[in-house]
C-alpha positions in Angstrom: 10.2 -79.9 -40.9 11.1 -77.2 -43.0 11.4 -73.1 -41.6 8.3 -72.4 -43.4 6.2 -75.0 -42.0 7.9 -74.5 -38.3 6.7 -71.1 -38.8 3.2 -71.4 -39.5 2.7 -74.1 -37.1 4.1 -72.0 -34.1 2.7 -68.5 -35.1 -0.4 -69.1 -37.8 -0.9 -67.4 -41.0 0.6 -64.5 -41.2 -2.3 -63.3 -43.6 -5.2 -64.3 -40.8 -3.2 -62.0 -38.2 -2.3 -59.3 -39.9 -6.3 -59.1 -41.3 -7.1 -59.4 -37.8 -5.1 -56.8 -36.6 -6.0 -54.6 -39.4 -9.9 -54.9 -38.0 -8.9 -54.5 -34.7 -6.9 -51.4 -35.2 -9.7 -49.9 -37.5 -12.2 -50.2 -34.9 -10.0 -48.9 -32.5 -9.5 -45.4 -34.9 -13.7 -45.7 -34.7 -14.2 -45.8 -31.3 -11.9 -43.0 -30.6 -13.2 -41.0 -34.1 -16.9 -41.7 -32.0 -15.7 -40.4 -28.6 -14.3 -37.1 -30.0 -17.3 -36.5 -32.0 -19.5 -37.3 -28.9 -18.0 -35.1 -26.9 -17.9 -32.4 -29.8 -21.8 -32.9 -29.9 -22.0 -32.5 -25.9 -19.8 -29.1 -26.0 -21.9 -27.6 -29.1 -25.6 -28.6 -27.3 -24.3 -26.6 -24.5 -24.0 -23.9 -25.8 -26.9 -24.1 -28.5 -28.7 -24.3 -25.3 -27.2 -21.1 -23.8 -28.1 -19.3 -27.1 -31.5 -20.1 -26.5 -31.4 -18.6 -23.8 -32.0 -22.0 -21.6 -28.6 -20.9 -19.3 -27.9 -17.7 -19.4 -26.8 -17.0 -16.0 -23.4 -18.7 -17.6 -23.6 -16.6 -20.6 -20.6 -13.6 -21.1 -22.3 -10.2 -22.5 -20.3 -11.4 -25.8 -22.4 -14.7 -26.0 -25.6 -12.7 -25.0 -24.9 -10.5 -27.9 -25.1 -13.5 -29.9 -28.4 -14.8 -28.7 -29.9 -11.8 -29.5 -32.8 -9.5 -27.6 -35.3 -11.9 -27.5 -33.5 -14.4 -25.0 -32.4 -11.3 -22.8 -35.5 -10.0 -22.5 -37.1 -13.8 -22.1 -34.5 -14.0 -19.2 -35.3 -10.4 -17.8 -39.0 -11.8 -17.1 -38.2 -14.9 -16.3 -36.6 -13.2 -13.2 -38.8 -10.7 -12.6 -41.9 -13.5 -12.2 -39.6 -15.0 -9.8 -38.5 -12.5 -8.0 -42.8 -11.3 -6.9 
């Protein structure tokens, strides 16, 4: 039996595995791509949320700048109904 014969018998086609591994490694770059982007998402809802004025207890006078009047003032009755 000749080396190049020996070869593919004992390992396969070099061109099959190295496709496969190509895939596998692509969807691997994916998956983590999908994870940093999902968590991305999660950070920016946050604080989309906070600028409408759905947390502001959480909210630094910098970030309440940001939201504007309206959500402090929102807030400010918010409080006050609860507070009576």
């Amino acid at each position: 039996m000749d080396l190049k014969a020996w070869n593919k018998e004992v390992f396969g086609s070099i061109v099959v595995r190295k496709e496969l591994m190509f895939f596998e490694l692509k969807a691997e770059l994916e998956n983590s791509t999908f994870a940093v982007l999902s968590e991305e998402i999660a950070q920016q809802t946050q604080r989309l949320r906070k600028m409408r004025g759905e947390e502001l207890q959480g909210l630094k006078i910098e970030e309440l700048l940001e939201a504007g009047p309206c959500s402090i003032v929102e807030e400010k009755a918010e409080r006050i109904r609860r507070d009576q």
